[in-house]
N, C-alpha and C positions, 0 to 999 in steps of 0.2 A: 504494500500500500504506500509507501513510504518512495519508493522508486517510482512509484504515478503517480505522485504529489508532485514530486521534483518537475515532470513535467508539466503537470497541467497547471501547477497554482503560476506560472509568466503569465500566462492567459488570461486567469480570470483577474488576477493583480491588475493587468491594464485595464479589464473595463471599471476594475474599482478607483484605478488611477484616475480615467474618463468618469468615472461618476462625479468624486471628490474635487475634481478641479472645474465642473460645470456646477456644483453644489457650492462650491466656498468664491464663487465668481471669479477665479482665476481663469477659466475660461466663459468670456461671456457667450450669453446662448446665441445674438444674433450671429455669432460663429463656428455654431455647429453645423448648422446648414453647408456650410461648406466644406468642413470635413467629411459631410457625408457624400456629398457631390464628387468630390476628390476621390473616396474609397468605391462610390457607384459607378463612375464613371469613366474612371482611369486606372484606379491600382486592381480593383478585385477583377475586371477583365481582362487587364494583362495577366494574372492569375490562373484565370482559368484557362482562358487561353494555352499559357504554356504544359497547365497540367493535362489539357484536350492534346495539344497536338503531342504531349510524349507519351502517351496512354494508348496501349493497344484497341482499334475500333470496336473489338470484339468485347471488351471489356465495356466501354459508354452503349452498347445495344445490348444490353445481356436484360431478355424476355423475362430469366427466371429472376431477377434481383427487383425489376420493373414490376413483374405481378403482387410478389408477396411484397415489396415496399405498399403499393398502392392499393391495395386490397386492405391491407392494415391501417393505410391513411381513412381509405372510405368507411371504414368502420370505427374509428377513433369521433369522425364528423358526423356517424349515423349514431353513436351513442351517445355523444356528449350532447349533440340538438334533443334528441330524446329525455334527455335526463333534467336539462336544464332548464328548458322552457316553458314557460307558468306563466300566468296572470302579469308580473309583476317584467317576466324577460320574454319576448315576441320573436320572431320570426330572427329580425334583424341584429340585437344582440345574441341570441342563441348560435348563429349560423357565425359568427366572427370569433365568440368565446370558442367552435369547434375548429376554427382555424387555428387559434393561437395555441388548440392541444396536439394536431397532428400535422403543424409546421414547424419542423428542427429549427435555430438559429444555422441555418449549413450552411449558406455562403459566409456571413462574416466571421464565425467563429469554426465549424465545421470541418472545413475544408484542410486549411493551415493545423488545426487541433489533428485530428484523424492521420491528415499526412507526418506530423512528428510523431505521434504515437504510434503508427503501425505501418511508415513506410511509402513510395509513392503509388504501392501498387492497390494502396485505398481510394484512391483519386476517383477511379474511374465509377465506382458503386456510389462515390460522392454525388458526382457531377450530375450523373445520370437520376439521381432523387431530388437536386436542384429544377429538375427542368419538367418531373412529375409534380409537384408543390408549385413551381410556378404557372406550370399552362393545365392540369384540374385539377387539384384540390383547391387552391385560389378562385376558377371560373367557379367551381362546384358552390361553396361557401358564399359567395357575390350572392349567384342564381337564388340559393336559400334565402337570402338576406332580404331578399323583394316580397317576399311570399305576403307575408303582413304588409306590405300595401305602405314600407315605408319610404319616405321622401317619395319624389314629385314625379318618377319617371318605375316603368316596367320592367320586368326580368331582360329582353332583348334589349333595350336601352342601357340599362346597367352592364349586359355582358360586352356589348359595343364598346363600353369604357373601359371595360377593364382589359377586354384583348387589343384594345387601340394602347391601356397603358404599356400593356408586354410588349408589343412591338419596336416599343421608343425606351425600351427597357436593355441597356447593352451586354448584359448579363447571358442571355439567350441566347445570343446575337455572336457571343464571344466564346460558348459553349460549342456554336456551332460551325464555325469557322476552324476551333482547335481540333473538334472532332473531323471536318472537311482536310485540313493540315497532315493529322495522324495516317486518313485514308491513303493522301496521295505521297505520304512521308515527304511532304515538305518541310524545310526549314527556312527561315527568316534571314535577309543577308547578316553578317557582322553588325553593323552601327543599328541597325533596328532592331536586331536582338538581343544588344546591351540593354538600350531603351526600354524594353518590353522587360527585363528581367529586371531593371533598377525599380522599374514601377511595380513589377507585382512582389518583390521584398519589402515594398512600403504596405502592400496589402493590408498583411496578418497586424503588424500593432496601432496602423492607424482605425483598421476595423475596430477592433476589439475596444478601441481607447473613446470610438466614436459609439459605440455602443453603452460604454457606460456614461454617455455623456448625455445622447438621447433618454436612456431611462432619468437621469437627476431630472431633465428638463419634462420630462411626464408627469414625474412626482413634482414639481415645483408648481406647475399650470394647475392639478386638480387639484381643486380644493371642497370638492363636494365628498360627501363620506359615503363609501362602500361599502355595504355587508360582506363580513370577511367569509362568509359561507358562498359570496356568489363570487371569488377567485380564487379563493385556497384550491379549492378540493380539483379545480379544474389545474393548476399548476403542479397539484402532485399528481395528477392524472398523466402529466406531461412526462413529469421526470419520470415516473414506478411503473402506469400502467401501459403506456406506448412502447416502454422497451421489451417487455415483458411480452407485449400482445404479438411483436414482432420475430421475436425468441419466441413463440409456441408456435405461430405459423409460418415462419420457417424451419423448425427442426420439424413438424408435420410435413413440409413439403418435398423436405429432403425425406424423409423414411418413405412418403410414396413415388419416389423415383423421379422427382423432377432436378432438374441437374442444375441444384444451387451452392456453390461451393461454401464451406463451411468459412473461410475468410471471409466470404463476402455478404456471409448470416454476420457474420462477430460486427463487420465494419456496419451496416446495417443496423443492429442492436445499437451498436454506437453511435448512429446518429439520432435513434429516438430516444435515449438516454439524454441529447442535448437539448438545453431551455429553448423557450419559446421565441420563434422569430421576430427580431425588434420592429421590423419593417408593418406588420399586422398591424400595429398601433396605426400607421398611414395610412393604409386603406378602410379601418375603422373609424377613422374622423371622416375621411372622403367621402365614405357611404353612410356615415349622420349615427354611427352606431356608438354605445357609452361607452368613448376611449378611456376612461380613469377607469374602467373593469378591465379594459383590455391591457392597458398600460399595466397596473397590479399584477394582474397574471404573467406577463414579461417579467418586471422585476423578481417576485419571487421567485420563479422558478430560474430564474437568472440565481439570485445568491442563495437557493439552494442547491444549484447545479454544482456549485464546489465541493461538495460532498458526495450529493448523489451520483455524478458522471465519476469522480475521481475513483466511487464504487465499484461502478462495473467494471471501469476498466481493469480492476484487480481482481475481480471474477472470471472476466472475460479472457487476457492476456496472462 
């Protein structure tokens, strides 16, 4: 346990770093928008990119890592809408709290985490559940979100927005260009290669640093009070029951002979082991849904992910 401390407490140290320094105003907030812009826009897609184009193709299309990730997703958002939906929480906050349970943090924290912890050859089972979370479980969650008849516009309007956001989204964009790269075993001349690597080593701590900077600035803005029954249970659902649901249906998948390598169960576990995607809070406000429940569920399962991931990984590894 003690050797997966070593490595995972860098990581989460920076978003407490990013927290601390957006919380005591050493870094003011109208300056997080721009770290984030910097890490969406330029370092995490160089990132990926390089991890696309050195990753076997066979590895970013692999059917079996694709079904049991997403099958486990749609069942994390078929339970949690289920469980949590009352009177009090509709259509629209229901279907956002199921996002924030069966959406990893994998691009900002994931990717970089995963790959020190077990190598680059977790890259590819990464990448590849980046791009299921962003293009259905994200449309799925939206479509839900309309059902109660919230804000001004319908399901097909709503999903218009949300696949017009993915588009202008470079993340996708740079997933698939790496994955096009690997096919044709292209590489990038010298000087744009330096470039492309100086940028995506800036990735992993401006991410992380930027992440704990957006959660202070969550907690700072809401000032309305939440029942702590309508985030807790959904945060530890996040860290205990998503990695869990993934480890039984994948070690089920492999004993009926579907051909899921047991690495790519472990890295898998490990990424629904990670807290809740910080990004959810954005498309929570966008779609009018109660960002201070959404935010909450980030932060905690953010500062208890230092325990709980640091767990598995000692189970797991």
């Amino acid at each position: 346990m003690l050797s997966v401390l070593v490595v995972t407490f860098p990581f989460f140290a920076l978003v407490l770093c990013g927290y601390l320094a957006a919380r005591s105003g050493v870094l003011p907030q109208p300056a997080i928008p721009g770290l984030n812009a910097f890490v969406l826009y330029f370092a995490l897609p160089c990132m990926l990119y390089r991890f696309g184009a050195s990753t076997p193709i066979g590895q970013l299309l692999d059917p079996a890592v694709a079904g049991v990730y997403l099958l486990c997703a749609l069942v994390m958002v078929g339970g949690t809408v289920a469980l949590t939906r009352n009177a009090r929480i509709g259509w629209n906050d229901a279907a956002f709290g199921a996002l924030v349970a069966a959406f990893p943090n994998t691009g900002f924290m994931g990717v970089p985490l995963l790959v020190a912890l077990l190598g680059a050859q977790s890259a590819g089972p990464v990448i590849l559940t980046i791009v299921l979370d962003m293009v259905i479980t994200t449309s799925l969650c939206i479509a839900l979100s309309r059902l109660d008849g919230a804000g001004t516009h319908g399901v097909a309007v709503a999903l218009k927005s949300a696949l017009r956001g993915m588009a202008t989204n470079p993340m996708p964009w740079s997933i698939a260009l790496g994955a096009l790269a690997s096919a044709l075993q292209f590489t990038l001349p010298g000087p744009a290669d330096k470039t492309v690597a100086m940028l995506a080593d800036a990735a992993s701590p401006v991410a992380l640093f930027t992440i704990g900077a957006v959660l202070a600035r969550s907690q700072m803005n809401q000032h309305e009070r939440v029942l702590v029954r309508d985030y807790v249970p959904i945060a530890l659902a996040k860290l205990l029951l998503h990695p869990l649901l993934v480890w039984a249906v994948g070690t089920a998948a492999i004993a009926v002979g579907v051909p899921l390598a047991p690495f790519a169960l472990t890295v898998l576990v490990l990424l629904a082991a990670l807290p809740s995607a910080s990004n959810v809070s954005l498309l929570a406000e966008r779609f009018g849904a109660h960002n201070g429940r959404i935010a909450r569920i980030i932060l905690v399962s953010t500062a208890l992910a230092f325990l709980s991931f640091s767990g598995a990984v000692a189970l797991l590894t």
